[in-house]
Backbone as a chain_set.jsonl record, in Angstrom:
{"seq": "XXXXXXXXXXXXXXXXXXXXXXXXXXXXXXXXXXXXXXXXXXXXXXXXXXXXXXXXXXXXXXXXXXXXXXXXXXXXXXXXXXXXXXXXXXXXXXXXXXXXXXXXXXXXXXXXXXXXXXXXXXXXXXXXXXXXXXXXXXXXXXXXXXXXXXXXXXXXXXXXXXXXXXXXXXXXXXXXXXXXXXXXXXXXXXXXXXXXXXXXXXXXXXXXX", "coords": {"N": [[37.405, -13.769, 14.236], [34.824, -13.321, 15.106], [35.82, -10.604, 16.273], [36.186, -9.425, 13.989], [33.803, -9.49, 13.113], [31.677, -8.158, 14.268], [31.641, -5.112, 14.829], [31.341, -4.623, 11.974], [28.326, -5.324, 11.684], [27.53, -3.848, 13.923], [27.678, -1.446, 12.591], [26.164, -1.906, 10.757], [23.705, -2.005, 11.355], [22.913, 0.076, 12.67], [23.402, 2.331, 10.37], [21.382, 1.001, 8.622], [19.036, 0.616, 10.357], [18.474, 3.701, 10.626], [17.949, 4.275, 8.165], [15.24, 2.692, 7.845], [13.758, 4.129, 9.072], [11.839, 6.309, 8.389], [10.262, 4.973, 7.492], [9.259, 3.16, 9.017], [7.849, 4.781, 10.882], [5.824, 5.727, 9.306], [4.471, 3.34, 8.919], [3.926, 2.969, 11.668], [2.106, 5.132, 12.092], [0.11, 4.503, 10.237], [-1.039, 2.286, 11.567], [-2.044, 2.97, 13.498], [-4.381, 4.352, 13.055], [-5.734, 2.823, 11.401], [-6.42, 1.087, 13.678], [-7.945, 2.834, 15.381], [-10.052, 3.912, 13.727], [-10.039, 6.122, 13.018], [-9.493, 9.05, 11.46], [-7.533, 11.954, 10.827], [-8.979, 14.793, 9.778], [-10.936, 13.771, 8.365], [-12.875, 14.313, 6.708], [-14.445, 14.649, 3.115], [-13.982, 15.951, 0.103], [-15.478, 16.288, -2.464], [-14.858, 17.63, -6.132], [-16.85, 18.784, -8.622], [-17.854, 17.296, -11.446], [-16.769, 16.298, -14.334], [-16.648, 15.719, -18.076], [-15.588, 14.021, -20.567], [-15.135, 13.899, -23.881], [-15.12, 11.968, -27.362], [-13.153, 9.947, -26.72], [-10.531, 7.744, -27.575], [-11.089, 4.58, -27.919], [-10.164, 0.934, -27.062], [-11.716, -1.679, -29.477], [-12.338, -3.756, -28.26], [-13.41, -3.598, -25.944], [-14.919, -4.015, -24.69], [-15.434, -6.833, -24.219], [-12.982, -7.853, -23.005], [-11.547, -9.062, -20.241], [-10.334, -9.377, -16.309], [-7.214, -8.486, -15.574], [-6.202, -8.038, -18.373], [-8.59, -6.301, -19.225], [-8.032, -3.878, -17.624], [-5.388, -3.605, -18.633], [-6.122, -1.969, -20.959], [-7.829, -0.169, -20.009], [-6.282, 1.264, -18.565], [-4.475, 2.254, -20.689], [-6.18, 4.121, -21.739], [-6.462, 6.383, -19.51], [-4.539, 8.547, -20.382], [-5.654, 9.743, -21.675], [-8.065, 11.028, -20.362], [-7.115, 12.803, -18.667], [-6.474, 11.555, -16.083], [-4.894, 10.065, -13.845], [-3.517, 6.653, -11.64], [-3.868, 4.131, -9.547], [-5.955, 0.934, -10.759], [-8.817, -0.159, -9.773], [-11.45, -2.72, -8.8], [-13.176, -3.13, -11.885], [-16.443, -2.378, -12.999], [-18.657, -3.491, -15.225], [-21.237, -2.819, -17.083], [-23.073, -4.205, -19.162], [-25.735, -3.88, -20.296], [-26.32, -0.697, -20.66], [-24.066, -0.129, -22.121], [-21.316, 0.551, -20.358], [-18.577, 1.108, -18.772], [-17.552, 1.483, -15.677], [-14.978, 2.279, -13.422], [-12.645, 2.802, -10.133], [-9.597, 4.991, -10.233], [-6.927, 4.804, -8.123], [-5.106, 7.149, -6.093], [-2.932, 7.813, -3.904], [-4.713, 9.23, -1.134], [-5.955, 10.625, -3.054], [-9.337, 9.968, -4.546], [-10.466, 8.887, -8.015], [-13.719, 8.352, -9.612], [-14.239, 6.897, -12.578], [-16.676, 7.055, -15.273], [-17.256, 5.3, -17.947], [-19.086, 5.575, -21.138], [-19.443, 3.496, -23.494], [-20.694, 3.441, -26.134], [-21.107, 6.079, -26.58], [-18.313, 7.271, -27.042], [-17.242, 8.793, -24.893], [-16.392, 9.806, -21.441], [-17.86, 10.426, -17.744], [-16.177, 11.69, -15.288], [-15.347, 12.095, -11.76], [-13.868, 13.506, -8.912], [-12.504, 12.839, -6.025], [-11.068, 14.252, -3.204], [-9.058, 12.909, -0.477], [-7.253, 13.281, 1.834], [-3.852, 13.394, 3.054], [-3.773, 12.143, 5.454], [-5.571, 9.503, 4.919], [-4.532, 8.718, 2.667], [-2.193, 7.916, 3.488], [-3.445, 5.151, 5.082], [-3.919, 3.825, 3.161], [-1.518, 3.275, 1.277], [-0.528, 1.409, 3.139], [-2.1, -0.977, 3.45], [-1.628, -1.748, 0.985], [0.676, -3.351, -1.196], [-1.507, -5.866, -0.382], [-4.044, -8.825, -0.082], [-5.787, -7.992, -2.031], [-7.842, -8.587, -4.614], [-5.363, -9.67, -6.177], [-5.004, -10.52, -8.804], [-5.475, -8.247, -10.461], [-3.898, -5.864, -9.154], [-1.629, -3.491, -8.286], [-0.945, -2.169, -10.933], [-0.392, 0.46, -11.712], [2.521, 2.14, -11.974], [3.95, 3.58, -10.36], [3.141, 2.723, -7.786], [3.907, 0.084, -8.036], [6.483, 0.699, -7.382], [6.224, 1.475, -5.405], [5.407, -0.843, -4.043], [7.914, -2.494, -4.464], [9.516, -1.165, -2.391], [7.959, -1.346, 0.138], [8.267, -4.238, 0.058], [11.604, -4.481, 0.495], [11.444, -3.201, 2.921], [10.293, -5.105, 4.968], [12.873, -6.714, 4.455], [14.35, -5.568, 5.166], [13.93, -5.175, 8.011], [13.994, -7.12, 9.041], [16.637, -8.353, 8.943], [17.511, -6.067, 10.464], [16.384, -6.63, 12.736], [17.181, -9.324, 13.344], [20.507, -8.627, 13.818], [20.11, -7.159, 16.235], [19.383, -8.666, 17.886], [21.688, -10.14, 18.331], [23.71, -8.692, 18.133], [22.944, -8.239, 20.886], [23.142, -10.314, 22.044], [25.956, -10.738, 22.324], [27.32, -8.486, 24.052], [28.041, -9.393, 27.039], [26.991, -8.22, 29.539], [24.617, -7.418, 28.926], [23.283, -9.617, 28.697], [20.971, -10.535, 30.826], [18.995, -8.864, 31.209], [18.715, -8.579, 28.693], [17.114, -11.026, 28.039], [15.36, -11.26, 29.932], [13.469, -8.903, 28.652], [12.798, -10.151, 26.493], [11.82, -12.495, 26.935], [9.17, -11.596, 28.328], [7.899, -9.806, 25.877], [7.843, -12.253, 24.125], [5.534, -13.81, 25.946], [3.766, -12.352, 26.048], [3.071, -11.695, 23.374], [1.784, -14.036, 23.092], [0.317, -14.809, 24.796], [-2.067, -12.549, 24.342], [-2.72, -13.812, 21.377], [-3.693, -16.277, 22.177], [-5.672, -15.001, 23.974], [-7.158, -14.258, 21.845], [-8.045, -15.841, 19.731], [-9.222, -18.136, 21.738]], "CA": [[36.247, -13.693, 13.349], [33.922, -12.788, 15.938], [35.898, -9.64, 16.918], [35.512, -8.299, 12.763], [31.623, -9.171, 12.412], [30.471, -7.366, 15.807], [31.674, -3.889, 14.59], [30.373, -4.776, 10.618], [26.773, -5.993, 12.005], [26.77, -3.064, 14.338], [27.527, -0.35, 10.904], [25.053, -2.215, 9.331], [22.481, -1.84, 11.847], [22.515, 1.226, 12.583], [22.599, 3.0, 9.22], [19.959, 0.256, 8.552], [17.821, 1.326, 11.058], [18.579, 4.927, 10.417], [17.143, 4.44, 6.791], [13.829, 2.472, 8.158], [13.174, 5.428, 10.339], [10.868, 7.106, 7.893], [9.177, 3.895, 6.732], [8.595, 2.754, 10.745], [6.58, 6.182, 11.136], [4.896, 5.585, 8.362], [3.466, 2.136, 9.289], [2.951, 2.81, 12.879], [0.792, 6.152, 11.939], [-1.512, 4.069, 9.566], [-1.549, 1.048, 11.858], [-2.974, 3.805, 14.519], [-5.521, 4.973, 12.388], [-6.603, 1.579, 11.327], [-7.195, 0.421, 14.806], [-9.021, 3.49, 16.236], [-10.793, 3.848, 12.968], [-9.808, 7.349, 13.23], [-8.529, 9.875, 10.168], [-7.613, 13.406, 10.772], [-9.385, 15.696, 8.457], [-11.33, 12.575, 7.144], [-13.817, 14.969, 5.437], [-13.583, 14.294, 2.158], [-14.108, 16.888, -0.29], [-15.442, 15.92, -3.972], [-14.751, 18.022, -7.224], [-17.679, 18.651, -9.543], [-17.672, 16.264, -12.589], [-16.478, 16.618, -15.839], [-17.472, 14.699, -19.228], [-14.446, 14.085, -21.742], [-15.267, 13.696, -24.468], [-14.281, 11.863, -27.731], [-11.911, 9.541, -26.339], [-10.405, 6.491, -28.348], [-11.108, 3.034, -26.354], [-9.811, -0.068, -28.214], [-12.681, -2.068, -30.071], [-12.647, -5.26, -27.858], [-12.54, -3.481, -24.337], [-16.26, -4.808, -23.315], [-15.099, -7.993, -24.383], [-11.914, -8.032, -22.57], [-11.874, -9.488, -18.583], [-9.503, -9.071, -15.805], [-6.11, -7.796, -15.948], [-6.168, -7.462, -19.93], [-9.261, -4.799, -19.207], [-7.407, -2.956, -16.847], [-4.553, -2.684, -19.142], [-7.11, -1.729, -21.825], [-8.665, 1.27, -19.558], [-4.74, 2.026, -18.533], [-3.848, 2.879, -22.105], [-6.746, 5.309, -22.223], [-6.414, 6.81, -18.59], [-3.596, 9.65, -20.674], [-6.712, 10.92, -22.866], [-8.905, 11.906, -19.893], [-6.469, 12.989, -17.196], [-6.13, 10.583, -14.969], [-3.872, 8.744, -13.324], [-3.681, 5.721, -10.031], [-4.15, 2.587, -9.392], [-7.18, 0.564, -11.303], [-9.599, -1.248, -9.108], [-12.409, -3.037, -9.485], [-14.236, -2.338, -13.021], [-17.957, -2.721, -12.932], [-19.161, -3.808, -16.796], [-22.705, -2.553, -16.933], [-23.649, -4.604, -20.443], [-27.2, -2.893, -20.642], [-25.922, 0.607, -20.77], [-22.934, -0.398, -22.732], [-20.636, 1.47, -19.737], [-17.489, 0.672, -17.766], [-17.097, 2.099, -14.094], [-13.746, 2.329, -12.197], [-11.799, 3.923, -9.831], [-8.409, 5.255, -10.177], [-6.783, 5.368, -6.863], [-3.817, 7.646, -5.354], [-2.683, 7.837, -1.898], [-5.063, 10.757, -0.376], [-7.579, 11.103, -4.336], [-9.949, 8.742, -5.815], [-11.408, 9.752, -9.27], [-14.38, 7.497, -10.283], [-14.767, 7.242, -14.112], [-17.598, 6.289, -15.51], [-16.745, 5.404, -19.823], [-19.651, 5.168, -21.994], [-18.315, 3.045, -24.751], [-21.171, 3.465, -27.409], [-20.858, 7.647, -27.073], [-16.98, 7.32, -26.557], [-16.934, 9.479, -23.892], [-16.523, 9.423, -19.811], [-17.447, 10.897, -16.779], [-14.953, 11.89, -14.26], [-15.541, 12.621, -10.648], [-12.533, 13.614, -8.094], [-12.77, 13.03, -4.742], [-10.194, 14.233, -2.106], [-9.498, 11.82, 1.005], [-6.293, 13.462, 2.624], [-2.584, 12.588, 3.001], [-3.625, 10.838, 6.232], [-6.264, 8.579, 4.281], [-3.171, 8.17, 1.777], [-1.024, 6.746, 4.219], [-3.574, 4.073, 5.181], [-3.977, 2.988, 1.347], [-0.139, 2.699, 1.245], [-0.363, 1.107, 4.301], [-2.684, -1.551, 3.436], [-1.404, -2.016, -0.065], [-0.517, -4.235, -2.3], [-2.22, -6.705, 0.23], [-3.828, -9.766, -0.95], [-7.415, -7.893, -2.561], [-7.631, -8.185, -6.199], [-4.261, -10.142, -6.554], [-4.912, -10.962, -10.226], [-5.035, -7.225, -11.251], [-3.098, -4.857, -8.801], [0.073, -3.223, -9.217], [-1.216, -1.776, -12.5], [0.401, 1.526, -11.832], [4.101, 1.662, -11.854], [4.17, 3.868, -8.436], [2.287, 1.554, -7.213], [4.895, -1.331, -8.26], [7.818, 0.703, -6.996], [6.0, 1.104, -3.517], [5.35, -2.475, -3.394], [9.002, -2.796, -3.785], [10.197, -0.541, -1.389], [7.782, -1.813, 1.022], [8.97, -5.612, 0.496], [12.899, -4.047, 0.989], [11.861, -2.657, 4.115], [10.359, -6.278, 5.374], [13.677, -7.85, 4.535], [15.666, -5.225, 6.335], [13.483, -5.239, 9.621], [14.25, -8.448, 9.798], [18.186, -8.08, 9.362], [17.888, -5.236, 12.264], [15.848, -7.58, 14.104], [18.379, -10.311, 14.074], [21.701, -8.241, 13.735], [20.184, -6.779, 17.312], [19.548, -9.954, 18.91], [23.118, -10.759, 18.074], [24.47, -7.565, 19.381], [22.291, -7.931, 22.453], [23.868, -11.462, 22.872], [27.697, -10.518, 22.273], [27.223, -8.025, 25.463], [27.26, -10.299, 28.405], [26.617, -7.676, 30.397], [23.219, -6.939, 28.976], [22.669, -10.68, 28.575], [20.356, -10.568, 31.811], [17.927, -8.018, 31.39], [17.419, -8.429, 27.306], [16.247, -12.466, 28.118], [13.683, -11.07, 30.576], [12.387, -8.208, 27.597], [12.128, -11.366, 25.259], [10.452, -13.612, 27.391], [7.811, -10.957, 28.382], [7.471, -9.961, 25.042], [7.119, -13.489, 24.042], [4.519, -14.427, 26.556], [2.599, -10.956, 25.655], [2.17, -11.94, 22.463], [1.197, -15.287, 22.936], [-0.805, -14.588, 25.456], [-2.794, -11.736, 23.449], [-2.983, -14.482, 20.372], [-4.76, -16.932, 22.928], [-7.149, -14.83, 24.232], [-8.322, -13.619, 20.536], [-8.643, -16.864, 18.943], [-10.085, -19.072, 21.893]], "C": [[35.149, -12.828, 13.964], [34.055, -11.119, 16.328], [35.776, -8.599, 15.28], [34.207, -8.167, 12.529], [31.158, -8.543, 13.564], [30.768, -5.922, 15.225], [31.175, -3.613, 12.966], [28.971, -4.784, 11.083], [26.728, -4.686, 12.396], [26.575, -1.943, 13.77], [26.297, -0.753, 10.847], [23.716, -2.084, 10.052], [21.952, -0.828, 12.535], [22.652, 2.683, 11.37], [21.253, 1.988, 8.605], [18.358, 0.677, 9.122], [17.587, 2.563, 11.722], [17.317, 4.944, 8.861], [15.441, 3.985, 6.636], [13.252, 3.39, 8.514], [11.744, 5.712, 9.666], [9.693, 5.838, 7.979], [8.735, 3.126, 8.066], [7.57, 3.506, 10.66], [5.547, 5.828, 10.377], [3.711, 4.005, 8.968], [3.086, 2.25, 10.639], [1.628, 4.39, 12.857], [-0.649, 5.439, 11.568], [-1.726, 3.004, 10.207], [-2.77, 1.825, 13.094], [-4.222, 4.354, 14.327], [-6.36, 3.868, 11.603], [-7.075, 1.49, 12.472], [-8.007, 0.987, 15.754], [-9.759, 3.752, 14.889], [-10.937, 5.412, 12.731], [-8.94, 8.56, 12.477], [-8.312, 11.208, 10.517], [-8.084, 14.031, 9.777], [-10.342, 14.588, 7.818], [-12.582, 13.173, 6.294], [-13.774, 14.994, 4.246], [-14.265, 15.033, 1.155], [-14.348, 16.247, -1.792], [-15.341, 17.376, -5.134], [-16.036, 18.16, -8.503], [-17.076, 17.712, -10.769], [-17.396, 16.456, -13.21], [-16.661, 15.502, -16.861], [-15.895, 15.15, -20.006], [-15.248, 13.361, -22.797], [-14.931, 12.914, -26.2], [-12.822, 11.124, -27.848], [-12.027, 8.261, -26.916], [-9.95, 5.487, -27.797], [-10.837, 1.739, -27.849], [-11.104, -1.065, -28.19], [-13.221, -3.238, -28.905], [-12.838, -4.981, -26.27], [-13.949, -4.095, -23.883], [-15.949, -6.291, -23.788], [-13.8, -9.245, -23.404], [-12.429, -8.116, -20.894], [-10.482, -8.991, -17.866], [-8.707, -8.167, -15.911], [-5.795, -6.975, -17.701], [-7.155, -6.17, -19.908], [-8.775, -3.759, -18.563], [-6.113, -2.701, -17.583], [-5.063, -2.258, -20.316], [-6.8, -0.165, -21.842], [-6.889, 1.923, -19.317], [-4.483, 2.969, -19.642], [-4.833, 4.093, -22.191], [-6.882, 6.342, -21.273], [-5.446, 8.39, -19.273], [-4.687, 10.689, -21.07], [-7.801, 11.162, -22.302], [-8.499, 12.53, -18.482], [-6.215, 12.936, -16.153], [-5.528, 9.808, -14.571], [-4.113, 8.389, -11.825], [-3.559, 4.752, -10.826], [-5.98, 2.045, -9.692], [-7.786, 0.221, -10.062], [-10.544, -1.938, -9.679], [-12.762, -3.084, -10.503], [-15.386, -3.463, -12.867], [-18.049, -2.894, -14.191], [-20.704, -3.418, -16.44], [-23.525, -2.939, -18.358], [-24.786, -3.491, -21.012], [-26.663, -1.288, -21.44], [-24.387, 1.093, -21.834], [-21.686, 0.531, -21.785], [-20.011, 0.813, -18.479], [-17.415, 1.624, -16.523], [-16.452, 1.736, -12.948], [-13.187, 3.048, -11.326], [-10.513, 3.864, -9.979], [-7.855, 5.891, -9.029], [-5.205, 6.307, -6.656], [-3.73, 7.774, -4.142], [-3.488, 9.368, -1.654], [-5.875, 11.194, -1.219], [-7.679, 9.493, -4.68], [-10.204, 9.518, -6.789], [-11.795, 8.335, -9.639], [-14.44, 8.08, -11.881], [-15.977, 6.193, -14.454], [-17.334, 6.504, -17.637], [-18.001, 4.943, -20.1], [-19.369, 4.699, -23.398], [-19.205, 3.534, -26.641], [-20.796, 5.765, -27.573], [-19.624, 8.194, -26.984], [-16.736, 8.9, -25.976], [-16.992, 9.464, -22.122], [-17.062, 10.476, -18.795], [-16.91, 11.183, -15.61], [-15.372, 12.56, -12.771], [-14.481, 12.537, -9.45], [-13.176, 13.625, -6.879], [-11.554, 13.319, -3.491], [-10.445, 13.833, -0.884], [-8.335, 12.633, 1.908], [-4.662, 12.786, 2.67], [-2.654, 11.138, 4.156], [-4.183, 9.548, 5.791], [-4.968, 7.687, 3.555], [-2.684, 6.842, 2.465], [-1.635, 5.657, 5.076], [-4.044, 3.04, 3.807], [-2.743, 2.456, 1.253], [-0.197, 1.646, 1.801], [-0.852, -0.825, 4.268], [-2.791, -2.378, 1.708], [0.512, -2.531, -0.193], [-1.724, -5.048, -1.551], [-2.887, -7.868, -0.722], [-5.261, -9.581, -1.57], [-6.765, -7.969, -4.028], [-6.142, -8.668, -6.898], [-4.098, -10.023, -8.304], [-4.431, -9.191, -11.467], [-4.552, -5.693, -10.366], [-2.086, -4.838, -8.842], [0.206, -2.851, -10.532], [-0.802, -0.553, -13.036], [1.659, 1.793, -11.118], [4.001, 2.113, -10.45], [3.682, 3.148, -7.81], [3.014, 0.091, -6.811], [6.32, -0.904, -7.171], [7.286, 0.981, -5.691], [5.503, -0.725, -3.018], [6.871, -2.996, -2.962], [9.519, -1.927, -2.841], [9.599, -1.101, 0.255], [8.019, -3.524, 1.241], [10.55, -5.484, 1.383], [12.949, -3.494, 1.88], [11.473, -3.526, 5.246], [11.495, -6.855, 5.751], [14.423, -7.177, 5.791], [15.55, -4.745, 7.302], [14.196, -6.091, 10.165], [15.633, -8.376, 10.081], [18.079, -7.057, 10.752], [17.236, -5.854, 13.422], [16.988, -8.438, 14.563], [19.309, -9.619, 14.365], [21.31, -7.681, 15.4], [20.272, -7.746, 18.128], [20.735, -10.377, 18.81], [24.415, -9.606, 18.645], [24.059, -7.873, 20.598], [23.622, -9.487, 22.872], [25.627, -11.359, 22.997], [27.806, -9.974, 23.3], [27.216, -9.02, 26.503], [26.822, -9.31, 29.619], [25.202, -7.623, 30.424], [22.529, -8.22, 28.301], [21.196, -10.59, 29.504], [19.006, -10.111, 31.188], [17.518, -8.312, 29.613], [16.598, -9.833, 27.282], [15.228, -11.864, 28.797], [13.059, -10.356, 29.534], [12.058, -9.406, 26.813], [11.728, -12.281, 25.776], [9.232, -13.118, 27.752], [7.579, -10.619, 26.636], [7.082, -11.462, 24.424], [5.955, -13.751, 24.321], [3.328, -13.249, 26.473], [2.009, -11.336, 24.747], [1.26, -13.381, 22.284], [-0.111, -15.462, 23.668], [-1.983, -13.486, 25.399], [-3.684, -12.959, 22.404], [-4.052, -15.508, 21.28], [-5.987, -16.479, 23.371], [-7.666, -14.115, 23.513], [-8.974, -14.537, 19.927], [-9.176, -18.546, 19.518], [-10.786, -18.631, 23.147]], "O": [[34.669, -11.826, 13.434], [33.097, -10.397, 16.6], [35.415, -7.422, 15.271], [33.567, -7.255, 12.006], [29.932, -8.491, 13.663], [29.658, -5.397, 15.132], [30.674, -2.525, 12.684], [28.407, -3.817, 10.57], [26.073, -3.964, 11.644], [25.603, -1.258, 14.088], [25.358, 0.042, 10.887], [22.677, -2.057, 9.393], [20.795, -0.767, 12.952], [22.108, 3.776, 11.528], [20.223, 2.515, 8.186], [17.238, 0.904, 8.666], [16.953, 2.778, 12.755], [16.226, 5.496, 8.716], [14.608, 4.463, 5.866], [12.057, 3.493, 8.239], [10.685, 5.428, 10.225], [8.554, 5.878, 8.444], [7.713, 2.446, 7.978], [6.449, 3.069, 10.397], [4.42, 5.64, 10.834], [2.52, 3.925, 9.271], [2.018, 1.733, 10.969], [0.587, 4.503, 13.504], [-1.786, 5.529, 12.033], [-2.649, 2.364, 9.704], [-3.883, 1.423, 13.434], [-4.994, 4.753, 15.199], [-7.521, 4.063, 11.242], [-8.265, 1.793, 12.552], [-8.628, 0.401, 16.64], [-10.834, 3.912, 15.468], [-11.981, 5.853, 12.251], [-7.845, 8.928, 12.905], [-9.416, 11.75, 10.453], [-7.527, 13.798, 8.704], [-10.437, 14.638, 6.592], [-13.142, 12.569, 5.379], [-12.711, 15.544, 3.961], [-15.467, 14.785, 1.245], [-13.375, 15.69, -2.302], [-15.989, 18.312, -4.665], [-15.88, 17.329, -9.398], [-15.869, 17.507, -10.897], [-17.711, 17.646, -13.181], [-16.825, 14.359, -16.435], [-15.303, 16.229, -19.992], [-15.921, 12.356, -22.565], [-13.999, 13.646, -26.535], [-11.835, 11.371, -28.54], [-13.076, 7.617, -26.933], [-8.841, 5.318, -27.292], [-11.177, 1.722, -29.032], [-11.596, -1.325, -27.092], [-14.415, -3.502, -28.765], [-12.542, -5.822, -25.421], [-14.058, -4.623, -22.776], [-16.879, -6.94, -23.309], [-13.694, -10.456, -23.213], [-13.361, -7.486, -20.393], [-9.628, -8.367, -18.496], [-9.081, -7.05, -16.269], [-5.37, -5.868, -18.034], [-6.776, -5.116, -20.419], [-9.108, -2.64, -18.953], [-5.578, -1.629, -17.301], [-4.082, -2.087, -21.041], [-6.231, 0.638, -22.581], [-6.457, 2.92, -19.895], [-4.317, 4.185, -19.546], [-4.37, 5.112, -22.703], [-7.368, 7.372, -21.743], [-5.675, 9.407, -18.619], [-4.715, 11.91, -20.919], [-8.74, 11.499, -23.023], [-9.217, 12.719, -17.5], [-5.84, 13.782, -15.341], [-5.625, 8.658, -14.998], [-4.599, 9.126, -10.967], [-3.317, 4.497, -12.006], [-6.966, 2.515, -9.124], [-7.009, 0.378, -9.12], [-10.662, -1.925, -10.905], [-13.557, -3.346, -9.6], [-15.385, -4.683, -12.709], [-17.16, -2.169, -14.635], [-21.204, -3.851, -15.402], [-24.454, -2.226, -18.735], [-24.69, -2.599, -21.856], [-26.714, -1.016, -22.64], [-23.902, 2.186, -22.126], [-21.034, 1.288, -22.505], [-20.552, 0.231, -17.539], [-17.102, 2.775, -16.83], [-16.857, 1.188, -11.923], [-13.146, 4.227, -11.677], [-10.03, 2.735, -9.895], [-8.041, 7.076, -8.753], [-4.222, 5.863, -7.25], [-4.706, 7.835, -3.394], [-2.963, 10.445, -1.939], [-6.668, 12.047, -0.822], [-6.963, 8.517, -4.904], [-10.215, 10.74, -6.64], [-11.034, 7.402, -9.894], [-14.613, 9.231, -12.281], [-16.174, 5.033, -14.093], [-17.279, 7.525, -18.322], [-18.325, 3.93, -19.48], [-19.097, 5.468, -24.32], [-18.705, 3.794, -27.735], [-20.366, 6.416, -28.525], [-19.533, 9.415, -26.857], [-16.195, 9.86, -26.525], [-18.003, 8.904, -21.7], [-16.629, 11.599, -19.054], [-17.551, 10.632, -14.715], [-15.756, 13.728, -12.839], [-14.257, 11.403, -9.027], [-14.201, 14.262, -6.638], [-11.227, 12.308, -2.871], [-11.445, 14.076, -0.209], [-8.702, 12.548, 3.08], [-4.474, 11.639, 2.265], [-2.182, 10.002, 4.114], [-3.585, 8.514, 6.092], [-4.57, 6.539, 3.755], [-2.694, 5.625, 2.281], [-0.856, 5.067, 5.825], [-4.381, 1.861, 3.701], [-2.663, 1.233, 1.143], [0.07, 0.673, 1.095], [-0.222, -1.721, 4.83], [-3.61, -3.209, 1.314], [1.391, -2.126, 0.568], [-2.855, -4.94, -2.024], [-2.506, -7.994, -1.886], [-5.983, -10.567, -1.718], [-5.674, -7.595, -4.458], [-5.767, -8.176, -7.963], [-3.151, -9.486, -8.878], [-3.72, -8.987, -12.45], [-4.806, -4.587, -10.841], [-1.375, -5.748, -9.266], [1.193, -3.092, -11.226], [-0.75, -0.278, -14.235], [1.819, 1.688, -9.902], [3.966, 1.339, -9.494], [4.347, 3.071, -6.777], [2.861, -0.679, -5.863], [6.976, -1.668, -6.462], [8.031, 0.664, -4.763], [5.375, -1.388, -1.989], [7.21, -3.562, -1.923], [10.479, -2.578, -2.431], [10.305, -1.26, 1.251], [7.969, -4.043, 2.356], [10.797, -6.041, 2.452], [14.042, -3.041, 2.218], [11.9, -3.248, 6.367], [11.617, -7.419, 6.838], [14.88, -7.66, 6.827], [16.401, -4.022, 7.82], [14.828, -6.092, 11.221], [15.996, -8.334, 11.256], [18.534, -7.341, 11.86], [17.425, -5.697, 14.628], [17.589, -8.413, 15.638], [19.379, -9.7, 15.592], [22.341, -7.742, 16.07], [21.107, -7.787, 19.032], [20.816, -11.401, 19.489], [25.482, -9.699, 19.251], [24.898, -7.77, 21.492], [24.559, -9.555, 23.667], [26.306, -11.983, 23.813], [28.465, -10.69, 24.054], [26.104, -9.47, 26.779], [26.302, -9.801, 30.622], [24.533, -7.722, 31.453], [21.542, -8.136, 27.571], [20.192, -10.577, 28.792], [18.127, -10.86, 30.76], [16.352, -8.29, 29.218], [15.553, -9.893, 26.635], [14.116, -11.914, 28.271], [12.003, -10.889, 29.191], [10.875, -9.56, 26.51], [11.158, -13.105, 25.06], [8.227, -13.819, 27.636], [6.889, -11.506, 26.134], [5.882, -11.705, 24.293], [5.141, -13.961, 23.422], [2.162, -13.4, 26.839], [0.785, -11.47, 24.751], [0.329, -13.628, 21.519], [-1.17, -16.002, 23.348], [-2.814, -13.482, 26.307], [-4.903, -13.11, 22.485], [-5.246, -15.446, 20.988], [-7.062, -17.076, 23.313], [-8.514, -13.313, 23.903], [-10.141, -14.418, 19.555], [-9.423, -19.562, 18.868], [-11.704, -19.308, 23.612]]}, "num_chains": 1, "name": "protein.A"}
């Protein structure tokens, strides 16, 4: 039994963690640029404004809350050329005027919709690919649960980044299970996993007492 699953596991874990490759890079770039607080290029370049004009918003949208407003403003995002991910929306009653952003990895574009003169204005802002890849990075996460994930790319990078959770973990274990079938290299991988162990534990202790 033992001598068919050691050469299956070890297929599977190294085209496995052939196919992570990209999606490793990816998270240790933006975890690097989270923790020095540090963007290449982070200059961020805005777009003069533009006014659309004319645009047909469904009757009930200052009425409408949450998620239902965000798939409201969605539906009308085609008829002023914009596309992302919703955030926030501000309601500004007084002024009768909605203001969101629509995010992409690397552009924002704030809109600002005036509902009584059905028309918006649009302002682009470029952040960079590196910016991007700490939005990815840091998305879905748990802000705004109730209404993110409102744009499909958005959905299909949530799943890709859950499917690359599960199948850390498989190359995590499937290695610890190679490492242990070796008896040769029994020795030396118990000492890496008891220092790692006691690294992290002993990190976690002296953050949170």
């Amino acid at each position: 039994m033992i001598k068919h699953l050691y050469p299956l596991v070890r297929d599977l874990h190294l085209c496995i963690g052939l196919f992570l490759a990209p999606f490793v890079l990816v998270f240790s770039f933006s975890v690097f640029f989270l923790t020095h607080a540090w963007i290449p290029g982070q200059a961020q370049t805005s777009n003069p404004s533009r006014v659309v004009t004319g645009a047909t918003l469904p009757a009930n949208i200052e009425t409408l809350d949450g998620r239902a407003r965000v798939d409201a403003l969605r539906a009308v995002l085609p008829q002023l050329g914009v596309e992302g991910e919703i955030g926030f929306v501000r309601h500004i009653p007084k002024q009768r005027r909605l203001v969101f952003a629509a995010s992409v990895p690397g552009r924002e574009t704030t809109v600002s919709v005036d509902v009584a003169g059905r028309s918006a204005t649009i302002t682009q802002r470029d952040s960079g690919i590196w910016d991007g890849l700490v939005k990815l990075h840091k998305s879905p996460g748990p802000h705004l649960a109730a209404i993110r994930m409102n744009w499909f790319p958005m959905r299909v990078w949530q799943w890709f980044a859950d499917g690359a959770v599960y199948l850390l973990l498989f190359t995590t274990l499937s290695g610890v299970y190679l490492w242990a079938v070796l008896r040769g290299e029994r020795a030396a991988g118990l000492a890496m996993l008891i220092a790692g162990a006691l690294s992290f534990i002993g990190i976690v202790y002296a953050i949170t007492y």
